[in-house]
Legacy VTK file of the C-alpha trace (Angstrom):
# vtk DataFile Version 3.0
C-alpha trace
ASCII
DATASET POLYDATA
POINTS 400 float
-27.009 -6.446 11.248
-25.085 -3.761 9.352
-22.023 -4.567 7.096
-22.007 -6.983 4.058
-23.157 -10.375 5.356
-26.371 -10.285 3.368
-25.301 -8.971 0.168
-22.764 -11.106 -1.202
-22.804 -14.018 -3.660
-21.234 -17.102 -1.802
-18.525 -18.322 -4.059
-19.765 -32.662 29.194
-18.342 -31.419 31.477
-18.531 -31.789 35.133
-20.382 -29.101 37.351
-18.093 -26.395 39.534
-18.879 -25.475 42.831
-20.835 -22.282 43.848
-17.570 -21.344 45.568
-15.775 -20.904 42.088
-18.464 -17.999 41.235
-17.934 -14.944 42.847
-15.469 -13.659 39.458
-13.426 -16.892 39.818
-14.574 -19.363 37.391
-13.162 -18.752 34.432
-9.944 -18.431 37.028
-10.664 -21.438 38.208
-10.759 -23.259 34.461
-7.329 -21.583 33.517
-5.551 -21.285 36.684
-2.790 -23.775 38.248
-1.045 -25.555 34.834
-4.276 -24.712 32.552
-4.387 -24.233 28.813
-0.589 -22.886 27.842
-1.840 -20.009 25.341
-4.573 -18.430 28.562
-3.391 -15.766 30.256
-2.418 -15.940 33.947
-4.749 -12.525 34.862
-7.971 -12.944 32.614
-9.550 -9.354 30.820
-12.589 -9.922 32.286
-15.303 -12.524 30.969
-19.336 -11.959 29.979
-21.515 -14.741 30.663
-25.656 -14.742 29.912
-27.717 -17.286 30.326
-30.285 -15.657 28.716
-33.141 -16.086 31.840
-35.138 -13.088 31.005
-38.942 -12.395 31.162
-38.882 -10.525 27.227
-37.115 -8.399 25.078
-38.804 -5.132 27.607
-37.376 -6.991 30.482
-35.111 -4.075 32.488
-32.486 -6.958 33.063
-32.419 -7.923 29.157
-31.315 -4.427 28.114
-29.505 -3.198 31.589
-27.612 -6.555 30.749
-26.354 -4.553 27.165
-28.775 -6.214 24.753
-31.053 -4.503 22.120
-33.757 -6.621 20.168
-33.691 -5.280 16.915
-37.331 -3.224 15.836
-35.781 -0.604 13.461
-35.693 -1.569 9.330
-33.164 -2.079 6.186
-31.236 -4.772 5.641
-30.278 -8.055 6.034
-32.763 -10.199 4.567
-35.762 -9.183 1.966
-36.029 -5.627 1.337
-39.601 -4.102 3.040
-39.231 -6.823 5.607
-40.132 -5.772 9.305
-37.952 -6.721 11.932
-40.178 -7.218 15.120
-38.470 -6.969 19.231
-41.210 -9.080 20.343
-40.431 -11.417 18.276
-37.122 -12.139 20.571
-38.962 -14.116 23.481
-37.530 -16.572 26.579
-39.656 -19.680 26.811
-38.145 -22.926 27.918
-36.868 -25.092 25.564
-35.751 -28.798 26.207
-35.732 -28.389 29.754
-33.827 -24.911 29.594
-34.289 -21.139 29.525
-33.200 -19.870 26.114
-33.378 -17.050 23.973
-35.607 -17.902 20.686
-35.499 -15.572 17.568
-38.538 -16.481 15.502
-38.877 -15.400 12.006
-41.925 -15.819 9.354
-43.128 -15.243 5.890
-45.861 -15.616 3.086
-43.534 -15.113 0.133
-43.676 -11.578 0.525
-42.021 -8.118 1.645
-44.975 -7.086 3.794
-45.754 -10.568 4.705
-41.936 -11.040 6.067
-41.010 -10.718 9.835
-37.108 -11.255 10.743
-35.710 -11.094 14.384
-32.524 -9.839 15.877
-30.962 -9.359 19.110
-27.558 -8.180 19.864
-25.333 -6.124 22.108
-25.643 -2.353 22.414
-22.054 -2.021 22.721
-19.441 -3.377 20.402
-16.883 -4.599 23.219
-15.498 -7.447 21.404
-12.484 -8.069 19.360
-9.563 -10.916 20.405
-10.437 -13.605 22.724
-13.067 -16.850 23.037
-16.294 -16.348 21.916
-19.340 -19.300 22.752
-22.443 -19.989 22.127
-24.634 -23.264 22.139
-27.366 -23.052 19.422
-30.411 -25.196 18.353
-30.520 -24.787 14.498
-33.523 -26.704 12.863
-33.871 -27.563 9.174
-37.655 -27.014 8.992
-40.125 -24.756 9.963
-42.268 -24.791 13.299
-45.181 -24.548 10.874
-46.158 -23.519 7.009
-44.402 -25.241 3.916
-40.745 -25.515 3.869
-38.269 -24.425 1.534
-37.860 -21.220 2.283
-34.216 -19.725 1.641
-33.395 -18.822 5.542
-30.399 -17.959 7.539
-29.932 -18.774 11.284
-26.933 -16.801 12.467
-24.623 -16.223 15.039
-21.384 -13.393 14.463
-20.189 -10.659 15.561
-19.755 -7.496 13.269
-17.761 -3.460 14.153
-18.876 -0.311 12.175
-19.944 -0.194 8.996
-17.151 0.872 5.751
-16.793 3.961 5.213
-15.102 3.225 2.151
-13.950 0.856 0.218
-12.158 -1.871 1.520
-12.188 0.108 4.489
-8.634 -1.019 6.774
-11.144 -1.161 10.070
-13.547 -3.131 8.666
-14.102 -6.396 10.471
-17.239 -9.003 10.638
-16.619 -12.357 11.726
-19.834 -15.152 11.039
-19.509 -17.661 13.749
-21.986 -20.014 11.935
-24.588 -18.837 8.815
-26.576 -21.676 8.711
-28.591 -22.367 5.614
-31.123 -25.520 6.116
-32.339 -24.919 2.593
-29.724 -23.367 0.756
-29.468 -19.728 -0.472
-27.201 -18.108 -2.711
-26.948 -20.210 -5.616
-26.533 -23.072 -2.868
-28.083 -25.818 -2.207
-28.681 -26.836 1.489
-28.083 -27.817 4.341
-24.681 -25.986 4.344
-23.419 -23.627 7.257
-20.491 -21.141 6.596
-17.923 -19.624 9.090
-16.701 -16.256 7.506
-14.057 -13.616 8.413
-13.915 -10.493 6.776
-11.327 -7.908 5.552
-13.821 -5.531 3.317
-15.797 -5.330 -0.084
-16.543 -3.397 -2.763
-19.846 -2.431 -3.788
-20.204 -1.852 -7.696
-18.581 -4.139 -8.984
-19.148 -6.251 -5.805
-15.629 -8.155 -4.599
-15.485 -9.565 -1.632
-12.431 -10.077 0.475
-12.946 -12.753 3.218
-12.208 -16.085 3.952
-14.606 -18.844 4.712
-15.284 -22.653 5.651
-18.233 -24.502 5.293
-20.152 -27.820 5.901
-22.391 -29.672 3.255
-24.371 -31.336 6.203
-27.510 -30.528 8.597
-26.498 -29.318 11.513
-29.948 -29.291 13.286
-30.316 -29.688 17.042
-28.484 -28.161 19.571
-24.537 -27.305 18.988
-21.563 -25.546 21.017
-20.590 -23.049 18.661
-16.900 -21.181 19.433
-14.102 -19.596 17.656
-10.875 -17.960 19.109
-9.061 -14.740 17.453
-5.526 -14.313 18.363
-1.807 -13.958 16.376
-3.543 -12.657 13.224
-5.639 -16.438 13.559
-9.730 -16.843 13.505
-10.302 -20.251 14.734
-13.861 -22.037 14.424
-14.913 -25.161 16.428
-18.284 -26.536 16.286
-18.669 -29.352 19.360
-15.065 -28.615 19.907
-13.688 -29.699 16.754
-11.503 -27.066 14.089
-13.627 -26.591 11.183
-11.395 -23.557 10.227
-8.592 -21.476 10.882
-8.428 -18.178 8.786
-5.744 -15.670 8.744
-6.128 -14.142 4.585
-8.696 -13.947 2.057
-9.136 -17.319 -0.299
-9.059 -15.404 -3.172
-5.512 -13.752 -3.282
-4.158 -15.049 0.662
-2.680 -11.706 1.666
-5.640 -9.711 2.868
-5.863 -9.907 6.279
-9.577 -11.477 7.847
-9.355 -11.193 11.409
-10.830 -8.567 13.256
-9.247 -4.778 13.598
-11.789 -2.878 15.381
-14.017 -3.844 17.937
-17.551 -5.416 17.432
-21.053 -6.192 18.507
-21.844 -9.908 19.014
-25.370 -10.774 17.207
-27.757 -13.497 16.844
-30.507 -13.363 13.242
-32.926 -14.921 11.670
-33.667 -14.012 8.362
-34.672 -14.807 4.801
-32.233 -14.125 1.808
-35.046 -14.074 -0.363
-38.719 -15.391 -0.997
-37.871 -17.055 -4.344
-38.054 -20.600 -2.718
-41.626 -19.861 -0.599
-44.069 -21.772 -1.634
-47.510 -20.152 -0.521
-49.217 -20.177 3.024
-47.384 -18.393 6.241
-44.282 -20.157 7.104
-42.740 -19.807 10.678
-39.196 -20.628 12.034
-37.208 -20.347 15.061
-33.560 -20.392 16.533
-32.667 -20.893 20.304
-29.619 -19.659 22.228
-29.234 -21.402 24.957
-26.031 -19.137 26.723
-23.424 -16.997 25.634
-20.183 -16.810 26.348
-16.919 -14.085 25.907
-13.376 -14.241 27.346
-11.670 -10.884 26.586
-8.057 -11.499 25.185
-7.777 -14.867 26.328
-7.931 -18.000 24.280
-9.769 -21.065 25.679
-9.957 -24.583 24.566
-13.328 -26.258 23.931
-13.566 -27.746 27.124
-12.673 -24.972 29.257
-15.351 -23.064 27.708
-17.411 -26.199 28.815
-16.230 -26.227 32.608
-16.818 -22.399 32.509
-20.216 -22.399 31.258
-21.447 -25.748 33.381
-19.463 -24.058 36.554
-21.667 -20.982 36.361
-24.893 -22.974 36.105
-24.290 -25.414 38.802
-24.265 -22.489 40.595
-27.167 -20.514 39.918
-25.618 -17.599 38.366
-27.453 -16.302 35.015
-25.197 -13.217 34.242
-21.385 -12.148 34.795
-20.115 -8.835 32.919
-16.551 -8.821 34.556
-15.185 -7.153 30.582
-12.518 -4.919 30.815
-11.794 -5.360 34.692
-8.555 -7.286 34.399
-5.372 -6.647 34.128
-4.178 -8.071 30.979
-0.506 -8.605 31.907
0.333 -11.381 30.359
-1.335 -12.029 26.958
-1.838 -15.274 25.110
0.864 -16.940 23.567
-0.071 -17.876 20.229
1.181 -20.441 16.820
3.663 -18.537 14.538
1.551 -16.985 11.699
1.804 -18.804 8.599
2.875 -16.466 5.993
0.374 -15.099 3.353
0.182 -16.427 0.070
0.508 -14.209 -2.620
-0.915 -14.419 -5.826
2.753 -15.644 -7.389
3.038 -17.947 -4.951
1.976 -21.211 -7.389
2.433 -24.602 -5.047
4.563 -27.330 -7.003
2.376 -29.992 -8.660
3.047 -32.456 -10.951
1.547 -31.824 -14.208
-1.246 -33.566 -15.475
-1.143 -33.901 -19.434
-4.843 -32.300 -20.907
-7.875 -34.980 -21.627
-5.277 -37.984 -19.518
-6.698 -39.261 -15.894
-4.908 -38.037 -13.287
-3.314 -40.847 -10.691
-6.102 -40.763 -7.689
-4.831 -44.526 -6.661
-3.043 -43.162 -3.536
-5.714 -40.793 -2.858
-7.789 -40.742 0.053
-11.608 -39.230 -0.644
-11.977 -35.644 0.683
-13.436 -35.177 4.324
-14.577 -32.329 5.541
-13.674 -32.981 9.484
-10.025 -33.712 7.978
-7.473 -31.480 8.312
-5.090 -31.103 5.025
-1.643 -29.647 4.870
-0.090 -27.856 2.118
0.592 -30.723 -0.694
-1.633 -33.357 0.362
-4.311 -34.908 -2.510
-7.883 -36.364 -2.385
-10.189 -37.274 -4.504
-13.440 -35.863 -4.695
-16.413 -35.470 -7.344
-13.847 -37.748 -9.539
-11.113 -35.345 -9.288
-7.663 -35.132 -7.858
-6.741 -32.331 -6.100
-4.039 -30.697 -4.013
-4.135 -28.844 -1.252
-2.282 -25.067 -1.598
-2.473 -24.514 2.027
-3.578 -25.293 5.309
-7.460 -26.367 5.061
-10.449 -27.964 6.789
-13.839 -27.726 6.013
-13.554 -26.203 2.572
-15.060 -28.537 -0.344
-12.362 -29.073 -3.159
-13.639 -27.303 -6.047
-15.416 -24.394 -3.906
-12.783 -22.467 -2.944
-9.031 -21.144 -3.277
-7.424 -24.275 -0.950
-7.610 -26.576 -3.374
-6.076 -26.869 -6.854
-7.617 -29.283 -9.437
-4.802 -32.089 -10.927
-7.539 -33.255 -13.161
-10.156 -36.261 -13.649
-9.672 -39.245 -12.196
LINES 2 402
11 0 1 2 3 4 5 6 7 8 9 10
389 11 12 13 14 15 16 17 18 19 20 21 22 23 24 25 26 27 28 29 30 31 32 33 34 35 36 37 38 39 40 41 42 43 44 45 46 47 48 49 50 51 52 53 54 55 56 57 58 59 60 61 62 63 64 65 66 67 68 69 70 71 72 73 74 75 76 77 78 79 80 81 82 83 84 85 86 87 88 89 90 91 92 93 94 95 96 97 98 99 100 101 102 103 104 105 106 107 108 109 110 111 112 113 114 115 116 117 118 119 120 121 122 123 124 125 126 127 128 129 130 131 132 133 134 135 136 137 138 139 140 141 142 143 144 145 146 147 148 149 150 151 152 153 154 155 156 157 158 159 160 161 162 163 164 165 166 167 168 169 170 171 172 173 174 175 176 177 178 179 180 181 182 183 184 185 186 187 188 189 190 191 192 193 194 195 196 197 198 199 200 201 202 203 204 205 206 207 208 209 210 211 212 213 214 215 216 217 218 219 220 221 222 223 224 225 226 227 228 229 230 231 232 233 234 235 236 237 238 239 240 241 242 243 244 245 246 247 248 249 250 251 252 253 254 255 256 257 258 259 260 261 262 263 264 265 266 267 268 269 270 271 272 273 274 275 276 277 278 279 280 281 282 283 284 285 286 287 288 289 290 291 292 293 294 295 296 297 298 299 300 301 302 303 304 305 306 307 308 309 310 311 312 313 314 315 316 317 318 319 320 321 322 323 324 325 326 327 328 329 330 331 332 333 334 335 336 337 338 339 340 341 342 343 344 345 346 347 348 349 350 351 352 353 354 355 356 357 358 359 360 361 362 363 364 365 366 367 368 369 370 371 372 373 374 375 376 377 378 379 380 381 382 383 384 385 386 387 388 389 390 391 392 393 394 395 396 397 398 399
């Protein structure tokens, strides 16, 4: 992974028939009255279901994926980053993918695993994946500050804010915290740039206070200047602008890779002995320029399996004729943009009768109030998933 992800400070479906398969099930899904905002002629899809012998296996990289041996960063500097360490055993009854990723508390002692495409192909569309995050290790102590990842990321800056720079992080999850966080929390995060020294980041994130262990149907759609996240097909975010000012723009401008990590933000948590840890991908899933709901993505995915097929790279073969429709863009918010609140007087509770307690599921427009860590606060704009008091969506009225 190349870009900024690891340096900043955080602030069913039923089966389809083998007949659907030959390029036709993702037509299929869409086609005849299907989701309003797909397009009629799809841009191709690329479906793996990761059923590879290892990361040497000719059909593994002729299929366009690297595992990642070469060093630097993310993770702890020194750290190696091992191919074989990318491996295809079966997992709950299925053929996955499994990064596994260990350490002993120190640089040397620290192995971190990668695979990703060799080809950055991606930009606007559906992206899928279903993941099996786990909150502890397979074996050693626990604790350790580690990040099981799924994103997709283009070129690196070549300056500052650089205009082309674009990095979207599907899901960070973080069983035991990192950052200056506690855990579990996962983020979603789309990014318009940063700046080294002093380091500023411009992005826009969501993020859940919760385990998410076990196995999850990760997806987010980018289209009209909009980054959607879902996890088990519900919103968790929709980003257009950074939280910090609301008028730098977040979703992607070039194209990208799409990766899957494990690594360690640090060893300050390790508590002696060799600790081990894996994450499983279980299939991926792209739809070029064409944004799916949840449950298309499901019929998709189950449609090629109940057919046998473990791999379709149909990217770039369609036609593109008729594009997505999309929601009007909500208009940045600039930094004079102040929402209307009603003044709470200094050191005097603020009314939190009315007030509903914050959930992070919820979806909150522009105005609405909640209470939460016995505060009352307002919502600037459009939010879900972001914790009052953690980021730019919320304004505090005051104690309750």
């Amino acid at each position: 992974m190349t870009g900024s992800a690891w340096r900043r400070t955080r602030f069913g479906a039923a089966a389809m028939g083998a007949a659907l398969l030959a390029g036709g099930v993702l037509t299929a899904v869409i086609g005849g009255g299907g989701a309003a905002n797909a397009a009629a002629s799809t841009c191709g899809v690329l479906f793996d279901d990761f059923s590879y012998a290892s990361s040497t296996d000719a059909k593994f990289t002729g299929n366009g994926w690297v595992a990642r041996s070469n060093a630097g960063g993310p993770g702890v500097p020194g750290a190696t980053w091992k191919a074989s360490n990318i491996t295809f055993p079966t997992v709950d009854g299925q053929k996955v993918a499994q990064l596994e990723s260990s350490t002993d508390g120190t640089a040397a002692g620290t192995v971190q695993s990668e695979f990703l495409t060799a080809e950055r192909r991606f930009k606007e569309g559906t992206y899928a994946a279903r993941i099996k995050f786990h909150d502890a290790p397979v074996s050693g102590p626990d604790g350790d500050h580690v990040n099981e990842t799924f994103f997709a990321i283009g070129p690196a800056q070549t300056q500052t804010f650089d205009p082309l720079y674009s990095e979207l992080d599907f899901s960070e999850y973080l069983p035991n915290g990192g950052w200056g966080e506690q855990g579990p929390i996962n983020y979603q995060t789309s990014w318009n740039g940063y700046q080294d020294d002093p380091w500023v980041a411009r992005n826009a994130h969501d993020q859940q206070r919760t385990s998410i262990a076990g196995w999850h149907d990760i997806m987010a759609t980018v289209s009209g200047e909009h980054v959607k996240y879902y996890i088990d097909g519900t919103l968790v975010g929709d980003q257009s602008y950074d939280d910090a000012t609301g008028t730098y723009p977040v979703w992607p401008r070039a194209s990208m890779s799409v990766n899957f990590n494990l690594w360690f933000i640090d060893t300050a948590a390790h508590t002696g002995g060799n600790s081990v840890y894996q994450e499983q991908v279980d299939w991926f899933f792209h739809s070029k320029d064409t944004v799916l709901t949840p449950a298309q993505v499901a019929s998709a995915t189950a449609g090629y399996r109940s057919g046998g097929k473990t791999f379709e790279d149909t990217l770039g073969t369609g036609t593109c004729s008729n594009p997505p429709t999309t929601p009007p863009v909500t208009p940045p918010v600039t930094p004079s943009a102040t929402p209307t609140v009603t003044p709470t007087t200094p050191g005097t509770p603020a009314n939190c009768t009315s007030a509903r307690a914050w959930a992070w599921s919820q979806v909150y427009l522009s105005g609405d109030r909640v209470k939460h860590n016995g505060h009352l606060w307002q919502a600037n704009w459009w939010t879900q998933g972001s914790e009052p008091g953690l980021t730019a969506q919320w304004r505090d009225l005051g104690p309750c």
